[in-house]
N, C-alpha and C positions, 0 to 999 in steps of 0.2 A: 121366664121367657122360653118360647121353646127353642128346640137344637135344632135349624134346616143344616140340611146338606144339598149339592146341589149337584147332580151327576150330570153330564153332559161332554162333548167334545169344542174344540178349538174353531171347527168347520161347519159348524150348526149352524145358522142361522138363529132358531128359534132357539139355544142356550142361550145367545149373547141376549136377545128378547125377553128371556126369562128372568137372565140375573142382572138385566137394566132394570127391569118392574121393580125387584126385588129392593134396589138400591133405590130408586124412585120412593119407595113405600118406605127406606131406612129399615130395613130388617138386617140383622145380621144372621149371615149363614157362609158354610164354609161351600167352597167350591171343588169340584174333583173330573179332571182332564180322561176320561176312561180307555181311550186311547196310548194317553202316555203315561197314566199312572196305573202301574199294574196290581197294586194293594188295593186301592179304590174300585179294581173290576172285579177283582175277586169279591170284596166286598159285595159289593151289587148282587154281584153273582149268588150269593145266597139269601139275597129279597128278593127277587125276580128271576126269571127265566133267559137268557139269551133266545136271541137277538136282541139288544137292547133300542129300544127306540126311546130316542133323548131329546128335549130334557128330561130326567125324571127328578123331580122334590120329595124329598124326605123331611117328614120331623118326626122327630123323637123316635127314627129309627122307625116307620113307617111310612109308605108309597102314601102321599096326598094327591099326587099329581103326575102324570107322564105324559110329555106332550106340552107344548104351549098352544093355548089356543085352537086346538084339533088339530097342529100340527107338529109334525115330528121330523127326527132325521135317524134312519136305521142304519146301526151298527153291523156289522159281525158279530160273529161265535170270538 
């Protein structure tokens, strides 16, 4: 099965949309607050560029998705 992760903030809209699908669908994946976890944004931070625009989906440790739906919610540096 593969690894998601699931980058996003608390204020998203379209994270909580993302990782309702997600649980809808029964996928397991871990979840990370990039706002308040700062291991997780650094993380990020070396797949992608800042400004983050979130949700973004990882599996295996690759961007499948950023964005729910053509839409997003942008971050800060």
């Amino acid at each position: 099965m593969p690894d998601l992760e699931l980058y996003g903030t608390a204020a998203c809209p379209y994270t909580a949309e993302m990782r309702e699908w997600l649980e809808w669908h029964r996928r397991t994946f871990r979840e990370y607050d990039i706002e308040r976890d700062q291991e997780a944004r650094e993380r990020l931070k070396q797949i992608v560029t800042p400004p983050f625009a979130v949700p973004i989906l990882l599996e295996d440790g690759k961007v499948i998705e950023v964005g729910w739906r053509g839409r997003s919610c942008l971050v800060a540096k």
